[in-house]
MILUMLUM-396821 format. One record per residue: x, y, z of N, C-alpha, C in turn; residue in three letters. Coordinates in steps of 0.2 Angstrom, whole numbers, plus 5000, padded with zeros to 4 digits. Example, Ala and Ser with C-alpha at 12.3 -4.5 7.8 and 13.67 -1.06 7.14 Angstrom:
! MILUMLUM-396821
506649725039506249785039506649845039ALA
506449895035506849955036506450005039SER
This chain:
! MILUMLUM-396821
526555035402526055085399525955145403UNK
526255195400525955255404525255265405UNK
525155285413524155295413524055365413UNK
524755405416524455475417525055515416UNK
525355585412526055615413525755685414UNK
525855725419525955785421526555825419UNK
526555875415526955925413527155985414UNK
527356005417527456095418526856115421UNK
526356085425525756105427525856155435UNK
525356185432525356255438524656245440UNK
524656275447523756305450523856355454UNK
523456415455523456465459522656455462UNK
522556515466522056525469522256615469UNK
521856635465522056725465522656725466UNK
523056755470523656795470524156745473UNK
523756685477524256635478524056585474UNK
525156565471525256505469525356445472UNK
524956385470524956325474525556285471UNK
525456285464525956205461526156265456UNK
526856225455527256285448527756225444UNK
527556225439528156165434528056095438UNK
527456075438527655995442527655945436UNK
527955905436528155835431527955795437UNK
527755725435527455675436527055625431UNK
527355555431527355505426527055445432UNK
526455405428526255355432526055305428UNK
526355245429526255175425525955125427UNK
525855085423525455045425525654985432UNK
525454995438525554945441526054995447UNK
526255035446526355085449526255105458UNK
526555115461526455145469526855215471UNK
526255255471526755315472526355345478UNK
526955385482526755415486526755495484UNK
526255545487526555585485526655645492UNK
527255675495527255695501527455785502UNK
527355785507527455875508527055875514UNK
527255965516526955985521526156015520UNK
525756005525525156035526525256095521UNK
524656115515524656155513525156165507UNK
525456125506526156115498525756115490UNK
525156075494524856065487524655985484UNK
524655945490524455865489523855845487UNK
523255915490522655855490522355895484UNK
522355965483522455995476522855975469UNK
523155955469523455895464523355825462UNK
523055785467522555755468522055775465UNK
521855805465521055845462521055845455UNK
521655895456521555895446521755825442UNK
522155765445522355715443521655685443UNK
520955715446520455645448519755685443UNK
520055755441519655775435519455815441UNK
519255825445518855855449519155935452UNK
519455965449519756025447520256035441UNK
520256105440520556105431521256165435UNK
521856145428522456185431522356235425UNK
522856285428522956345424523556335418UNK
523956295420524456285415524756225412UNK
525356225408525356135408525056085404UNK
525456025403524955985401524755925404UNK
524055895405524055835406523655775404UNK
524155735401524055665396523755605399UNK
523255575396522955515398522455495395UNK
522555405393522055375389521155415390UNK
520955405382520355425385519855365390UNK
519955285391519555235393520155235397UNK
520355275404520755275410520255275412UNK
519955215418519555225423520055245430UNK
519655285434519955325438519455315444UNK
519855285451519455295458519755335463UNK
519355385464519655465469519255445477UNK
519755455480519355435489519855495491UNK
519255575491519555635495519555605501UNK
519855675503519855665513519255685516UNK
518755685513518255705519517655655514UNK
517755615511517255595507516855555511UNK
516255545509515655525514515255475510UNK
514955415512514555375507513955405508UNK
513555425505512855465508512355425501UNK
511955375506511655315502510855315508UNK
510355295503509855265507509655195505UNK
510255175504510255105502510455055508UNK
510454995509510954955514511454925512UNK
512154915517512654915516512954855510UNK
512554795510512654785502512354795498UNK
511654815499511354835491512154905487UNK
512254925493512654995491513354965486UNK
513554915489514354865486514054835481UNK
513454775482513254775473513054805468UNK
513054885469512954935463513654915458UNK
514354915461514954885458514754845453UNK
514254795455514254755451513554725447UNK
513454785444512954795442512954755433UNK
513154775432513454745422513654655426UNK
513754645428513954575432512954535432UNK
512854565436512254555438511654525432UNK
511854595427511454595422511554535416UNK
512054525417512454475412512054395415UNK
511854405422511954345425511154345424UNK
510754405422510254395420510154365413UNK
510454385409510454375401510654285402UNK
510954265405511254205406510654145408UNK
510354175412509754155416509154155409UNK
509154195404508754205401509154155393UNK
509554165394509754095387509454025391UNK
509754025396509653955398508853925398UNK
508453975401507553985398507553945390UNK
507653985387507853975377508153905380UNK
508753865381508753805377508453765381UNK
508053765387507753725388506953705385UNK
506953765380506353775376506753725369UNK
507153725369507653695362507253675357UNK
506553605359506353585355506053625348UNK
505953695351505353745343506053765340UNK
506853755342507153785338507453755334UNK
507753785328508153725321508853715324UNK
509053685320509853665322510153705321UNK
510353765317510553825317510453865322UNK
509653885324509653925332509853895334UNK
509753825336510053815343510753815346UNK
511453825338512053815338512153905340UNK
511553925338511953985339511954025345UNK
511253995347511153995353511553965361UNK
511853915358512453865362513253915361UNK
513453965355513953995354513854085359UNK
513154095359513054145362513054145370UNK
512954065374512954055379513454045383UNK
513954005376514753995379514954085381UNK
515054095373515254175374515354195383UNK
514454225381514154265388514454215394UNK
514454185395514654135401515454145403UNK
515954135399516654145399516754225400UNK
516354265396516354335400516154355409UNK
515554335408515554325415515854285421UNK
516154225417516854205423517354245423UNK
517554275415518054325416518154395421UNK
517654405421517654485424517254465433UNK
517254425432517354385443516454385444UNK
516154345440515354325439515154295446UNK
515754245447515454185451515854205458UNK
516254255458516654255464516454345468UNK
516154395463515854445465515554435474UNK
515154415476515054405480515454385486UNK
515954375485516454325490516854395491UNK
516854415485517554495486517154535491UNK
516654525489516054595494516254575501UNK
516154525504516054505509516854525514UNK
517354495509518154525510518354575513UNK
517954615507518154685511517854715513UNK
517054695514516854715519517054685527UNK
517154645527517854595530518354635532UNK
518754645530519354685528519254765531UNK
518654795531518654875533518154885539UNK
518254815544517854795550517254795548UNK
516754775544516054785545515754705547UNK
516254645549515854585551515454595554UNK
515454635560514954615567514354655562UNK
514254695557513554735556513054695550UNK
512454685554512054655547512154705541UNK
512254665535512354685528511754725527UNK
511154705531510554735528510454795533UNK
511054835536511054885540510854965536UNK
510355025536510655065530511055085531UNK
511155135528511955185529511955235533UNK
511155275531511055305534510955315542UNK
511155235544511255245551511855235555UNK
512455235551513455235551513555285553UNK
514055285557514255365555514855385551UNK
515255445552515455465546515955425544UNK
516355415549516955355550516855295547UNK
516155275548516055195542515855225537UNK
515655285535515355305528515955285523UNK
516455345527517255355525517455285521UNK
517355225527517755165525517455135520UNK
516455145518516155115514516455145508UNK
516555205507516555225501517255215497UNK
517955195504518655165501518455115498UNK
517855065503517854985499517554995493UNK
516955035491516655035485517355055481UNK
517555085481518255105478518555045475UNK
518855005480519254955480518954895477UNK
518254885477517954835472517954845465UNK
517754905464517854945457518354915454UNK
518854915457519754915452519754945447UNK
519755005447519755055442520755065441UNK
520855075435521655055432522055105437UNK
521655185438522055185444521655235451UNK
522055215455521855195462521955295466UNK
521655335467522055395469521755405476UNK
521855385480521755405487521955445491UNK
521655495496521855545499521855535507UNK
522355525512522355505516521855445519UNK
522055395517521455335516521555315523UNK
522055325526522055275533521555315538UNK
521255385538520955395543520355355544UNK
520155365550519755315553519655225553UNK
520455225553520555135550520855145558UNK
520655065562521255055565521755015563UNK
522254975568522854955566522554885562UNK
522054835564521954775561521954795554UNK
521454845553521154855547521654905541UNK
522054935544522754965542523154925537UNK
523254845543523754815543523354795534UNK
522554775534522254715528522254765522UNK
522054835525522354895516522954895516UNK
523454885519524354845517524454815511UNK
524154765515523954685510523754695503UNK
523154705503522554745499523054795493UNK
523254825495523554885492523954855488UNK
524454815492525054775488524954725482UNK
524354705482524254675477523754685472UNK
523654745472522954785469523254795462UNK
522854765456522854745450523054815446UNK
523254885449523054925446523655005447UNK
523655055445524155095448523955105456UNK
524455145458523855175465524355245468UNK
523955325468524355385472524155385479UNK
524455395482524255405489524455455491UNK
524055485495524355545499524255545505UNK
524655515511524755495521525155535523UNK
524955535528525555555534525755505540UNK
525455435538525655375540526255325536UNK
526855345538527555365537527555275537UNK
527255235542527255155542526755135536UNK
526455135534525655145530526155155521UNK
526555195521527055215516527455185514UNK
527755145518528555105521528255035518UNK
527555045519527454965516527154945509UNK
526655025506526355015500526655035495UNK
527255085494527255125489528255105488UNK
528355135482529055115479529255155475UNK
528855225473528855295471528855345475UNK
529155405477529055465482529055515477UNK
528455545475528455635472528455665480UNK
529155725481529055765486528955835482UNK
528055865485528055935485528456005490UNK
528856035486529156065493529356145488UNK
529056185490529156265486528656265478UNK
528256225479527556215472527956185467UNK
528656125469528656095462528956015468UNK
528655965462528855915463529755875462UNK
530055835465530555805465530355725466UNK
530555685462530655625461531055595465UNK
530955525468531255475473531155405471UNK
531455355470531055285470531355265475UNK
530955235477530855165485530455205491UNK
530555155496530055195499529955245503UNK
529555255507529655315511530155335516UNK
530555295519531155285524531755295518UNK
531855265513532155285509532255345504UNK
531755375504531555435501531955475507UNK
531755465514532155515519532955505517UNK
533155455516533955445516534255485511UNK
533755475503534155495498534055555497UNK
533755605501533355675501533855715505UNK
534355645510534755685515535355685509UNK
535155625506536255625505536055685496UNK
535455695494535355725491535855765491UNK
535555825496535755885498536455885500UNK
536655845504537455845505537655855499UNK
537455825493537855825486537755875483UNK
537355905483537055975480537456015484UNK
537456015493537856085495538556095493UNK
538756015494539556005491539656025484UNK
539356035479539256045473539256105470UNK
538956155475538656215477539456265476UNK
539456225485540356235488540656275483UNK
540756205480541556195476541356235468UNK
540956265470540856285461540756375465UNK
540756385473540756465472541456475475UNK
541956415478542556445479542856425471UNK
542656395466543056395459542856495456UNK
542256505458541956585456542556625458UNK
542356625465542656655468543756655469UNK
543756635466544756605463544756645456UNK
543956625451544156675445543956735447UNK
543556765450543456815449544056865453UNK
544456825458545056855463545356865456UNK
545656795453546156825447546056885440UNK
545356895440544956945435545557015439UNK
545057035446545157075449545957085450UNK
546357065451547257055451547357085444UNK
547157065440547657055433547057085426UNK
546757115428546357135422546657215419UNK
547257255425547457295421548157265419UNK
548457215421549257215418549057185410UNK
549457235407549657195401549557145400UNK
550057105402550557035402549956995405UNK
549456995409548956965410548156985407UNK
548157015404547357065402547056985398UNK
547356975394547056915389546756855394UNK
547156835398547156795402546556805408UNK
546556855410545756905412545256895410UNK
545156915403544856935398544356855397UNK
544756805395544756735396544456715400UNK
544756725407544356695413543856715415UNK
543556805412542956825412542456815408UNK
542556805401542156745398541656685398UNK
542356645403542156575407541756595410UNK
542056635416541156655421540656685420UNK
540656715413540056725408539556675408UNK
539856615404539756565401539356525409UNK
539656505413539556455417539156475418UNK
538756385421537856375423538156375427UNK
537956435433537956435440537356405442UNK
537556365447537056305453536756355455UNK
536056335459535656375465535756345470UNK
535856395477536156365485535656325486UNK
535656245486535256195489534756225493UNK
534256225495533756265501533656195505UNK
533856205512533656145516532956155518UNK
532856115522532056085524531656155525UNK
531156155524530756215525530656225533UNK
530456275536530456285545529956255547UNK
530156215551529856165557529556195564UNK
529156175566528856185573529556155577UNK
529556205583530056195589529856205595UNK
529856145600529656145605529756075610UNK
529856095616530056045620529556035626UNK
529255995630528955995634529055975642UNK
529156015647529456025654528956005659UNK
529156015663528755985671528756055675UNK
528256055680528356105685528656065690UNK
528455995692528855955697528855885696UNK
529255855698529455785699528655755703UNK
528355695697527755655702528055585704UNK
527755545713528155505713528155465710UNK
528355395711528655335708527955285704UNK
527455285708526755265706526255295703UNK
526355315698526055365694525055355693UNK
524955305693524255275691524155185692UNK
523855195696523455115697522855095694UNK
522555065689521955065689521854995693UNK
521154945693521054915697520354855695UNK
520254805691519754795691519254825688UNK
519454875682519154955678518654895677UNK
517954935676517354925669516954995669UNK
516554965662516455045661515655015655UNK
515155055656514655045652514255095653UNK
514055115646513555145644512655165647UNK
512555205650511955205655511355165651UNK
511355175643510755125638510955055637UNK
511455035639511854995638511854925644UNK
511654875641511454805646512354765650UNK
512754785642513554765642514054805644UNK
514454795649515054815648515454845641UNK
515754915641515954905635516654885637UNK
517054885641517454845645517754815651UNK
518054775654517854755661518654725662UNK
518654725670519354705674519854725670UNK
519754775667520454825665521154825672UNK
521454815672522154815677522754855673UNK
522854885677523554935673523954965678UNK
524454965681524955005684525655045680UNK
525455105682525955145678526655185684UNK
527155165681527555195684527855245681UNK
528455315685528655385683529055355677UNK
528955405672529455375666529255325662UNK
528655315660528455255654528055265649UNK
528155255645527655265639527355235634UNK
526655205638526355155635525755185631UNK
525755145625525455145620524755125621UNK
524055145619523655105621523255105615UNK
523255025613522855015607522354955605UNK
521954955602521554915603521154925595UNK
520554885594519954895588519654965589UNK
519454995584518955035584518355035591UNK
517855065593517655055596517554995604UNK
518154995605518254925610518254995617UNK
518555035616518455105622518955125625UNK
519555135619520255165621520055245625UNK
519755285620519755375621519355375628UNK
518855325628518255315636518755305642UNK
519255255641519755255644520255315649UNK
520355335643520855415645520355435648UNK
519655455647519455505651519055475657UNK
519155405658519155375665519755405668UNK
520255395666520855415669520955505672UNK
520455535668520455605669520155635674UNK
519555555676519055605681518255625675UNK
518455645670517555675667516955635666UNK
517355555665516655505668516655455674UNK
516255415676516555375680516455295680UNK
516955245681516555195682516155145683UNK
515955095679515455065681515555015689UNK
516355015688516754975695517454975693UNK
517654955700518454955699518755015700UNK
519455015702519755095707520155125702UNK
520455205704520755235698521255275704UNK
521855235706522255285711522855315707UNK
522855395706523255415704523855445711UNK
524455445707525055435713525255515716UNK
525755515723525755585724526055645718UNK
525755695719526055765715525855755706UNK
525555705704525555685697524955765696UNK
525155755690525055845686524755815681UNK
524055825677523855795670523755855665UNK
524055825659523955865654523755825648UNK
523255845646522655795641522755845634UNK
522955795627522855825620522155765618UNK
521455825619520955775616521055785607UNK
520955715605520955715597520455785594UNK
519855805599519355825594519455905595UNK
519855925599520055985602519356025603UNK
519256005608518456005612518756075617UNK
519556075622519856155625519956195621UNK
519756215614519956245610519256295609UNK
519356345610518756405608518856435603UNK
518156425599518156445592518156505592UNK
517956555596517856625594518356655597UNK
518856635597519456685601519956675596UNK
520556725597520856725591521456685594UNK
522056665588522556605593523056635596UNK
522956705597523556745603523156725608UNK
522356765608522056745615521956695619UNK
521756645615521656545615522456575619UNK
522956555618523456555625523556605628UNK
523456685626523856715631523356715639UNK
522656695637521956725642522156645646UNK
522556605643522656515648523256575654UNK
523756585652524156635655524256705654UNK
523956745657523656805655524456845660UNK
524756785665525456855669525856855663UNK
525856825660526656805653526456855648UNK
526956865646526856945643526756955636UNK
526556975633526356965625526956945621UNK
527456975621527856955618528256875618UNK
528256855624528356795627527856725625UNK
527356755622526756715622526656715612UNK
526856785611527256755603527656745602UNK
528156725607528656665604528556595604UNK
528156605610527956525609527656505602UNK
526956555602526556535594527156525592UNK
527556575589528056555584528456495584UNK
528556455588528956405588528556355585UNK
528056365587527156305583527056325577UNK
527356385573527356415565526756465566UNK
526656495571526156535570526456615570UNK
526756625565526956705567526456755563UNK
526656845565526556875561525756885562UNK
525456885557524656915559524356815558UNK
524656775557524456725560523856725565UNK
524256735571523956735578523356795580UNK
523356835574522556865575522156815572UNK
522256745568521756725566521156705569UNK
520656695568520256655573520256595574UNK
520156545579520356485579519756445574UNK
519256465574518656435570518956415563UNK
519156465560519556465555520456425553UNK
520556385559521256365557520956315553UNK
521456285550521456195547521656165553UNK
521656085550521456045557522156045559UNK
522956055555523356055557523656105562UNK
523356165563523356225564523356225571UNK
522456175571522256185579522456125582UNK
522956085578523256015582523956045586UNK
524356095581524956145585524556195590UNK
524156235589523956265595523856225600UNK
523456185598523256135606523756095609UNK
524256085605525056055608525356125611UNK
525456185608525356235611525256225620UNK
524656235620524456245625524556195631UNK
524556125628524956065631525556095635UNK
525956095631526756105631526656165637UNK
526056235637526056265643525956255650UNK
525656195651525556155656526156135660UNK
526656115657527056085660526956035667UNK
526455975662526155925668526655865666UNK
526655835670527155765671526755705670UNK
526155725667525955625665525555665658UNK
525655655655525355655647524855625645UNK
524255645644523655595644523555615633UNK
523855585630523655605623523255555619UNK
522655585614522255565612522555565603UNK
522655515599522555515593522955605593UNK
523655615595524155665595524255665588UNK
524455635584524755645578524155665571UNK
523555655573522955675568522955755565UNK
523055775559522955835556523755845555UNK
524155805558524955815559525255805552UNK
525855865549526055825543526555805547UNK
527055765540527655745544528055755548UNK
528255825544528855855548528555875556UNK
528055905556527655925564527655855568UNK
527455805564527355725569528155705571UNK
528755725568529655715570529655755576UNK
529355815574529555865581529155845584UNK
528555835587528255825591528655745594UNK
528855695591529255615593529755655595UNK
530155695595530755735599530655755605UNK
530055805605529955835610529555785615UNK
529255725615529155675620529655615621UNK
530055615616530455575619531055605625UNK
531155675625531555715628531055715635UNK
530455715632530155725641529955695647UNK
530355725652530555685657530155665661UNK
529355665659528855645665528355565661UNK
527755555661527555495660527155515655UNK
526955455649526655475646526155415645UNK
525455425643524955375640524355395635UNK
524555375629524355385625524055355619UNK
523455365616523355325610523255345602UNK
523255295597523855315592523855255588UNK
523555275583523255205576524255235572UNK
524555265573525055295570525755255571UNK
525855195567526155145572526955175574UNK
527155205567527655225565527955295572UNK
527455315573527455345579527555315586UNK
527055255587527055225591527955195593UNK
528055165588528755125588529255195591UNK
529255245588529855305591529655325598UNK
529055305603528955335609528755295613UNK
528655205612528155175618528855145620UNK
528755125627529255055628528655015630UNK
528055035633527554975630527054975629UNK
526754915627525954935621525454885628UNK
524954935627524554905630523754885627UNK
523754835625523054805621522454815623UNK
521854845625521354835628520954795625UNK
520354745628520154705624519354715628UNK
518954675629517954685630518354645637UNK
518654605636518854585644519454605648UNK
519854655645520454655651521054695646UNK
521354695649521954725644522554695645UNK
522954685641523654645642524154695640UNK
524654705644525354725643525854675639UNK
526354715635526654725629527454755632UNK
527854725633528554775636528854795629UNK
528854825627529154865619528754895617UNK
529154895609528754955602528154905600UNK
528154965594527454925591527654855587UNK
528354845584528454805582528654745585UNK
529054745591528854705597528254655598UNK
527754725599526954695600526554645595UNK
526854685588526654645584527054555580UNK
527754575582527854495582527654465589UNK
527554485595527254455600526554395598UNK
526254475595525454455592525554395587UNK
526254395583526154345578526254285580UNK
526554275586526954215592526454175594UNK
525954215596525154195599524754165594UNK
524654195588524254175585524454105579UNK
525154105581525354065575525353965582UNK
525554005591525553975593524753935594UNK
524153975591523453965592523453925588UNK
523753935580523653905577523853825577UNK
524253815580524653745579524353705589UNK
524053745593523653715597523053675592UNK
522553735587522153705584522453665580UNK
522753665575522953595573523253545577UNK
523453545583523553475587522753465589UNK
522453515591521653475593521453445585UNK
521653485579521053425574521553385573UNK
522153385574522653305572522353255579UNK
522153285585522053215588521253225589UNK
520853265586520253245585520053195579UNK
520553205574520653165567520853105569UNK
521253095573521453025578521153015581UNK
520553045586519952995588519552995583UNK
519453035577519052995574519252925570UNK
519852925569520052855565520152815570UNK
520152815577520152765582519052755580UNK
518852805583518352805582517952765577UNK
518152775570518052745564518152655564UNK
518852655567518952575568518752535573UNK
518652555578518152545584517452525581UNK
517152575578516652555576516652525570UNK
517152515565517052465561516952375563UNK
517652385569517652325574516952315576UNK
516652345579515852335581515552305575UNK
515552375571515052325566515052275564UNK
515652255563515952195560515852135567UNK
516052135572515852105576514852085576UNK
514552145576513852145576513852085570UNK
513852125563513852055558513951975559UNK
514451965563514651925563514251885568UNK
514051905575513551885578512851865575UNK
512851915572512051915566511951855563UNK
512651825559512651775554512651715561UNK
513151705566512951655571512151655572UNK
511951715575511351685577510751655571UNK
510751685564510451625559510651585558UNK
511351565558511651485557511351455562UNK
511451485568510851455574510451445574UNK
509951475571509051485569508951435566UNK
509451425559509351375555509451315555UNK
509951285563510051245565509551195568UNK
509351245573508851245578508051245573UNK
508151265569507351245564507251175563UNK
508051165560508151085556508051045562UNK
508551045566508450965572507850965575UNK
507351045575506651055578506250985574UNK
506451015567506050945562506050895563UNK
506850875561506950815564507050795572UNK
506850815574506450805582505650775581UNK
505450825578504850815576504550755573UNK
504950735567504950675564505050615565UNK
505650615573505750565576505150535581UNK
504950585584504450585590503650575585UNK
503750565582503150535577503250475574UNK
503950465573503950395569503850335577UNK
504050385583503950325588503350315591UNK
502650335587502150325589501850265584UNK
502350275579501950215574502050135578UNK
501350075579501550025583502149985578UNK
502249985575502849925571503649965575UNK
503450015580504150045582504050025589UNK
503650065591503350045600503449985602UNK
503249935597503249865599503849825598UNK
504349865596504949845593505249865599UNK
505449835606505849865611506549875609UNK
506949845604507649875602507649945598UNK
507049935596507149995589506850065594UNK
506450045599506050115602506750145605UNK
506950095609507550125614508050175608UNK
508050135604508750155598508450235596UNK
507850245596507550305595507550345600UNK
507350335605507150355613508050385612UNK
508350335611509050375615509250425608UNK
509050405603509250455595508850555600UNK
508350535599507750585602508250625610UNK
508350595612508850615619509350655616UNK
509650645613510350675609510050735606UNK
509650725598509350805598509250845603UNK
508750825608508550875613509250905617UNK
509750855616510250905621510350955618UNK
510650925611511150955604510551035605UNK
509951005604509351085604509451145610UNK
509551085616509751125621510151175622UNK
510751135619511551185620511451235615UNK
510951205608510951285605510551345605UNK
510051325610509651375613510151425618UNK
510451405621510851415624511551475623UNK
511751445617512251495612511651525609UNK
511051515606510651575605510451635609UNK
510351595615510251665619510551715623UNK
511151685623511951715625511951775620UNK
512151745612512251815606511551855607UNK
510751845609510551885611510551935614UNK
510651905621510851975627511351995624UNK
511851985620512452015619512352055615UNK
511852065609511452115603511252165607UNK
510952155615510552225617510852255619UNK
């Protein structure tokens, strides 16, 4: 079933056009990506797709009961609710049902004032309402809440947290999840990976992949792409191109695209250019004019091709050294680091040794204190203990994610040229230019860039330094594609040290050779890419798993020794138990008969009887043993009971 078809649709902004003639078809159960450079037109297309802007041209079709879930780029949960009062609003018709339910079951526990017809009808209206409410996830609502609150890191926070005490980054992820509960038929999301890290990256994957519904996406997480979608709309010159499969293969078919097209281009302007040579030769001779005449016709007639246009202009740039640092680039040393309010370590006995030439990734959860890290390493705070030795000649050049060396009131020629004020103006707009900043660009004011804007000028300004140990912060954020390829170029080529952090795995893999994990107690080294690190992780965890199942296989085996043992006990106890009544009961009886003896031998017709007193006397001697010995075994099994 088609959900949604776009036609010939166009949008401007005054005098500039954004989108011109886009087509776009999306069906049920659908993954699409949709790609382009910063500024093509992805998150405005989005817009109008989410009803929340209207286009100028074009048509576009879709059911009127299309339920639709829109997660912009900057969308914020802004609630004075707590964090599940806010996720049970989803399920609110759920709720209500489960109220009406609650109130039938009132009614037939009342049954007796009703007739046999209420009450059947009453028993069909219950069924009903009940299989509805299993239908639509009555009884499991709550478990999915928890999931993906699960799912978008919020375990460690009481549920009954408000929101208004989050910040924007959990808002961000609140309002994904509220999204992702809804299961609206289709899913439009704008940049949904910021603020996620890798664990929680990895669970919207998942999540996504089996998500009941369509789903658009608009990333520059090229990994994040590769693994959810299986449609490519590329914007490039305001009109879309169609691709199916995923985003790795969107690149391949986009390349051998163009080879087809420019070879097709080729061969159809040297066939021009043959007719139009034999036009020009033969259009005055007689004996050919017809023949002329004819072959200029043809090239009337023919649909000439348009010359393929390759890749729109890319940022170019390399980044150099003033000098070689030695061999020992950074030590750290039993690092910890805590918060002056703070009782806990936010991390502790961190150990890392960095040698010239390596380029480790540094990654970890959210908040565990990767960025606190780098700027331990910097010098701007200090720690709580442990040593920070940097090696001789090391040069540091630091890209903060928030672009905190960036001054808003200067314009982007001055932003560089006043960092190097002997370099000469025109030296200093080649540089912008190779960052895409030309022409009256570089009078803009920096306040005024987009974020992708002030991420090239600060790589800019970077790449001026020409420092040999690289300290990058979340380097790829605001970056479209093609800017995040040239930037993996330009550090792979460069010849000094790099350490860096980066939810961007897809990046990670093209520049680390290792991953270093920070954790609340330590950090471990990773010799490889990202994906290295993650089958490593998968080796650990699978090897965790199969230690716990040997501890509950032979906790399970001392429980069933445990089980039989004490079965044997108890069984043994029983069996003690019945000896010592059979004992009790013995020792009652020959008591008696003792008793009965030692009394008949008082009667005189016995006493006087010397044969028969003795015959008694020694009867009586006999009980008393027989009593004796089972006094005996009776109080053996006793101490044995205690």
């Amino acid at each position: 079933m088609i959900l949604m078809q776009l036609n010939g649709l166009s949008k401007s902004f005054g005098a500039e056009e954004i989108l011109s003639n886009i087509k776009l078809e999306i069906k049920d159960n659908d993954r699409i990506a949709i790609v382009g450079r910063n500024g093509a037109g992805k998150s405005t297309l989005l817009k109008i797709m989410a009803d929340e802007l209207t286009y100028d041209g074009g048509e576009l079709f879709k059911p009127k009961d299309l339920t639709i879930g829109y997660l912009s780029q900057h969308m914020s949960l802004e609630s004075g609710k707590t964090i599940w009062d806010e996720m049970l609003e989803v399920f609110e018709h759920l709720i209500v049902k489960e109220q009406e339910l609650r109130s039938l079951e009132q009614k037939m526990a009342n049954a007796a004032d009703l007739s046999g017809e209420h009450y059947e009808k009453l028993l069909r209206d219950y069924d009903q309402l009940q299989q509805a409410f299993q239908r639509d996830g009555g009884y499991t609502y709550e478990s999915d809440i928890k999931a993906v609150l699960t799912g978008l890191n919020f375990q460690d926070y009481s549920y009954e947290t408000p929101i208004i005490e989050l910040s924007g980054g959990q808002k961000t992820r609140l309002a994904l999840g509220k999204l992702l509960l809804a299961k609206p038929a289709l899913l439009i999301l704008d940049e949904p990976t910021n603020h996620l890290d890798i664990d929680t990256l990895s669970w919207l994957e998942n999540y996504l992949t089996s998500y009941p519904g369509a789903v658009v996406i608009v990333s520059h997480d090229r990994y994040f792409l590769d693994k959810t979608v299986s449609i490519v709309y590329e914007i490039s010159r305001h009109k879309t191109k169609k691709y199916h499969g995923t985003y790795s293969k969107f690149l391949d078919q986009k390349a051998l695209d163009y080879e087809q097209e420019l070879k097709e281009f080729e061969k159809q302007q040297t066939e021009i250019k043959k007719m139009e040579d034999f036009i020009q030769r033969n259009i005055v001779r007689a004996s050919t004019t017809k023949r002329a005449q004819s072959r200029r016709k043809q090239l009337a007639k023919m649909d000439r091709l348009d010359k393929p246009l390759g890749d729109e202009s890319s940022a170019s740039f390399s980044f150099q050294i003033n000098r070689r640092s030695g061999n020992d680039v950074l030590k750290l040393d039993s690092l910890s680091f805590s918060y002056e309010d703070e009782t806990e370590n936010l991390f502790s006995n961190v150990r890392l040794h960095v040698n010239r030439g390596e380029r480790i990734a540094l990654v970890g959860p959210n908040g565990v204190g990767k960025t606190t890290l780098l700027k331990l390493i910097l010098g701007g705070i200090k720690p709580a203990s442990g040593t920070i030795q940097h090696g001789t000649n090391v040069q540091i050049g630091y890209y903060d994610q928030e672009q905190a060396n960036l001054s808003s009131s200067k314009t982007v020629l001055l932003e560089l040229w006043d960092e190097y004020p002997s370099i000469n103006e025109k030296d200093i707009r080649t540089v912008l230019g190779n960052f895409l900043f030309s022409g009256d660009d570089v009078l803009k004011q920096v306040h005024s860039l987009s974020g992708g804007e002030k991420a090239r000028l600060a790589l800019a300004k970077l790449m001026m330094q020409k420092a040999n140990l690289l300290i990058l912060d979340e380097p790829t954020n605001h970056l479209d594609i093609d800017s995040k390829e040239v930037l993996e170029a330009a550090l792979i080529d460069f010849p000094g040290t790099i350490i860096f952090v980066s939810h961007d795995r897809y990046f990670i893999n093209k520049i680390t050779d290792q991953v270093a994990e920070i954790q609340r107690d330590g950090l471990t080294v990773y010799l490889g890419d990202y994906d290295y690190y993650q089958e490593k992780k998968e080796e650990e965890a699978e090897l965790e798993r199969l230690q716990q199942s040997e501890e509950v296989i032979q906790n399970n085996d001392q429980r069933k020794r445990n089980f039989k043992e004490e079965k044997q006990l108890q069984s043994e106890k029983r069996r003690k138990q019945r000896l010592i009544t059979e004992l009790e009961e013995k020792i009652d009886m020959l008591e008696l008969e003792l008793a009965a003896l030692e009394e008949k031998m008082t009667e005189p017709e016995v006493y006087q009887d010397h044969e028969k007193a003795l015959e008694l006397t020694k009867q009586s001697a006999d009980l008393k043993q027989e009593l004796e010995q089972l006094m005996e075994e009776w109080t053996a099994l006793q101490e044995d009971e205690k």
